[in-house]
C-alpha positions in Angstrom: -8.7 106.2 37.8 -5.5 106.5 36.3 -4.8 109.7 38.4 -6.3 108.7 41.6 -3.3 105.5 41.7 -0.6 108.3 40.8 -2.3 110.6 43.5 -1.8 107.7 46.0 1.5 106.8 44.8 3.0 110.1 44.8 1.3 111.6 47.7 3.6 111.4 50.4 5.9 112.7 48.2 3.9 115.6 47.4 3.9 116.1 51.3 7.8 115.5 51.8 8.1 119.0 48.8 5.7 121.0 50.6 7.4 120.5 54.0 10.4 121.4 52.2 9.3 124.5 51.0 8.0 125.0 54.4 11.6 124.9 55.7 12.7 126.9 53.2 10.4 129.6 54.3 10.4 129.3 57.7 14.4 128.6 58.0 15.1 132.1 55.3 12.6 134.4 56.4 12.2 137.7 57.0 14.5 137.0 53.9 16.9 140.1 54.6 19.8 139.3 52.8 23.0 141.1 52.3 25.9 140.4 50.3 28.3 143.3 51.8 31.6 141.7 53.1 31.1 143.2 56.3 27.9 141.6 57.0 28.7 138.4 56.0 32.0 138.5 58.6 29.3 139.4 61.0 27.3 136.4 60.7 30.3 134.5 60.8 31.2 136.3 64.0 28.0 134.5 65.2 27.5 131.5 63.6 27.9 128.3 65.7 30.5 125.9 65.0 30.7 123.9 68.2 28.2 121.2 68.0 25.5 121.4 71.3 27.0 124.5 72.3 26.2 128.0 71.7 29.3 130.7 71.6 27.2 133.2 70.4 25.4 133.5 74.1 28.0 131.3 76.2 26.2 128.5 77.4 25.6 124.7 76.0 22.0 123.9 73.9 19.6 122.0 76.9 18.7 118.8 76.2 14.5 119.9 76.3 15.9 122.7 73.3 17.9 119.7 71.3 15.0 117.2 71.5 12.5 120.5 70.5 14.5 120.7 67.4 14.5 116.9 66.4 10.7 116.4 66.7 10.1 119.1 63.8 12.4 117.8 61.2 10.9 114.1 61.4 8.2 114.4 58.8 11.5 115.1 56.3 12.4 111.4 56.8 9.0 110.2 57.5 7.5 111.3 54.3 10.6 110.9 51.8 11.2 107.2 52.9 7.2 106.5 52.7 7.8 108.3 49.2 10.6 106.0 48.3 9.1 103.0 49.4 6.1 103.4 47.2 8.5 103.6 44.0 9.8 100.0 45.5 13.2 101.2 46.9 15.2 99.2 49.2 15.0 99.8 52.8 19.0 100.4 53.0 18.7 102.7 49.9 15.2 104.4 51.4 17.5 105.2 54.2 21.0 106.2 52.8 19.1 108.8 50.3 16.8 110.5 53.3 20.4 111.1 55.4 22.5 111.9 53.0 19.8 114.4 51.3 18.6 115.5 54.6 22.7 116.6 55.6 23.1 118.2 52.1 19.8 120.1 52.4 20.7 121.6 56.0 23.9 122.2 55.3 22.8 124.6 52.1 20.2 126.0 54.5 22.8 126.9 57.1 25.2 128.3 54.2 22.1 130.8 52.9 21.9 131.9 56.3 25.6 133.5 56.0 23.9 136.0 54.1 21.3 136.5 56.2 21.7 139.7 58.5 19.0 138.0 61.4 19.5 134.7 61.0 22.7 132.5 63.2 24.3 129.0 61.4 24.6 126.4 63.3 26.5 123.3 62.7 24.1 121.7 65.6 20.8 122.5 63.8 22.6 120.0 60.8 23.5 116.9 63.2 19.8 117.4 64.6 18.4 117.9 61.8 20.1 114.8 60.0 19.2 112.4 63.0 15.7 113.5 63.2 15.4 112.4 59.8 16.5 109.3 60.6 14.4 108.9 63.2 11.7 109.7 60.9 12.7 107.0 58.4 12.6 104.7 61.7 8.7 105.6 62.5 8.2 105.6 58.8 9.2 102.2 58.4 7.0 101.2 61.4 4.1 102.8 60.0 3.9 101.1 56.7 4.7 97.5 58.5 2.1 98.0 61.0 -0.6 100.6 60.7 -0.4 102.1 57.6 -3.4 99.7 55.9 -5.2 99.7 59.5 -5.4 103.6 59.0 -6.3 103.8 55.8 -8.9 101.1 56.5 -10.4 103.2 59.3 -10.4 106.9 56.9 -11.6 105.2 54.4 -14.9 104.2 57.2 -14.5 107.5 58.1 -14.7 109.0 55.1 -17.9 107.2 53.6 -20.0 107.4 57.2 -18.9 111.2 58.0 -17.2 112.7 55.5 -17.6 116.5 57.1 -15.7 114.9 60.6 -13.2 113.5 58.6 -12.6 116.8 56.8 -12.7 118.7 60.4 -9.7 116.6 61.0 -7.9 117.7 58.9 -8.7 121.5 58.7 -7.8 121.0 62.6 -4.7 120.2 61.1 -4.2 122.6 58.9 -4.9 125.5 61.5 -2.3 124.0 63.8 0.0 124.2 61.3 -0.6 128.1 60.4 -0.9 129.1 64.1 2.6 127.2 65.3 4.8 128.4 62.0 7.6 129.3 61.6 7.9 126.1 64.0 10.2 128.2 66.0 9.6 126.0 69.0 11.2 125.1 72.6 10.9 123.1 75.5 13.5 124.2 77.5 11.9 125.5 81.4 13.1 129.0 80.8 11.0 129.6 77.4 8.5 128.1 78.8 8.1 129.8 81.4 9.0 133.8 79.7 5.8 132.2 77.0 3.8 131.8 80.1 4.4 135.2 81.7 4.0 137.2 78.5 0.7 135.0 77.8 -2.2 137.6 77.8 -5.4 137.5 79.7 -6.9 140.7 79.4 -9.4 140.7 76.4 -8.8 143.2 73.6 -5.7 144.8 75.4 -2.1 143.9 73.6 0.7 145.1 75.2 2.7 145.2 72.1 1.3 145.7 68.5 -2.2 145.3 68.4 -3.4 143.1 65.9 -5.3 145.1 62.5 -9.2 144.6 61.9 -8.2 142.5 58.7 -6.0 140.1 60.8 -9.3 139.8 63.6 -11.7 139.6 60.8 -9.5 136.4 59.5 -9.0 134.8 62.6 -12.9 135.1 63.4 -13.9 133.7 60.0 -11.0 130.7 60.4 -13.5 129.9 63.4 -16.2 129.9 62.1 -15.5 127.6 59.7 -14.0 125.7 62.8 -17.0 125.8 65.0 -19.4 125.0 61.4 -17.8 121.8 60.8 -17.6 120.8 63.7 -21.5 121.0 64.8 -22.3 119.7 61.3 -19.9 116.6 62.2 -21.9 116.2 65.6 -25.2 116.6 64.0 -24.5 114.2 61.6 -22.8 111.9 63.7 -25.9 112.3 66.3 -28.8 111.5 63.6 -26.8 108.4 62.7 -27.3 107.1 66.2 -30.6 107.5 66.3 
């Protein structure tokens, strides 16, 4: 008992630490770092200091590109202030340590990436990140006013009636996650349409790498595991109609 009301209390802040580590990850990686002078002055060379514009390639960030980049660094803010607000935090205080942690933790994230011989700083990916979060404490604050315990109320139906749906939710979840990391998203026209161009119709023909028989074998048993839960959700769902 005493575990499940620390599990409740402390869950969103479990959630807030794995999306860290998730920007961590995404943000460092292929994690080829160098520490040689003359790399260092390279990424420099091509680091972007002019906020909403990009030297590095001459032309100013597109509004679809800059809102792209503030949807995925909400859930920082959404999940720290929920967090916060469990341990009975003020909503002034909520807010000032989600900014102020949010700038600090981008800004360190753009300083690694000096060292990075792939990776570009960029003081713009700070200011977006730092008003996404608090956007996200915005939506946060919304949430647990007004839907937070009508949510829970409905999982919690959810979860006695058809537990197996309810767990197809969020293994949905889950897979979307995997499939769209490193998050390395854009709305801009261009992208979208160079993604839609290079999208590939022809069955079992790559016009790049093709993918290994352990990376097919993983994706086909991620789907079936899909398609399981989700016929034993209707199934169930069915039989209780009747």
């Amino acid at each position: 008992m005493k575990f499940n009301c620390w599990l409740k209390k402390n869950l969103p802040l479990i959630g807030w630490l794995v999306f860290v580590i998730y920007v961590i990850y995404g943000t460092l990686i292929p994690f080829d770092f160098s520490l040689q002078l003359e790399d260092i002055a390279q990424s420099i060379t091509r680091a972007n200091f002019i906020p909403f514009y990009n030297e590095y390639e001459g032309r100013r960030f597109s509004i679809p590109d800059v809102v792209s980049n503030l949807l995925l660094f909400l859930p920082y803010g959404f999940l720290l202030y929920w967090g916060l607000q469990n341990r009975g935090m003020g909503i002034a205080k909520c807010k000032l340590i989600c900014i102020s942690s949010a700038f600090l933790f981008s800004s360190i994230l753009e300083f690694l990436q000096v060292f990075s011989i792939l990776r570009r700083s960029s003081v713009t990916d700070i200011i977006n990140n730092t008003i996404s979060t608090w956007i996200g404490c915005i939506l946060s604050n919304i949430f647990l006013t007004s839907f937070k315990d009508r949510m829970f109320n409905q999982l919690n139906t959810l979860r006695q009636k058809n537990p197996l749906l309810l767990f197809l939710i969020l293994y949905s979840l889950l897979i979307l996650l995997v499939f769209m990391f490193p998050f390395d998203i854009s709305i801009d026209v261009d992208d979208i349409k160079r993604g839609i161009k290079e999208i590939n119709l022809t069955p079992f023909y790559y016009t790049q790498n093709s993918p290994s028989i352990i990376d097919m074998g993983i994706n086909i048993f991620i789907f079936i595991i899909f398609g399981f839960l989700g016929y034993a959700s209707f199934r169930i769902y069915h039989s209780r109609l009747l």
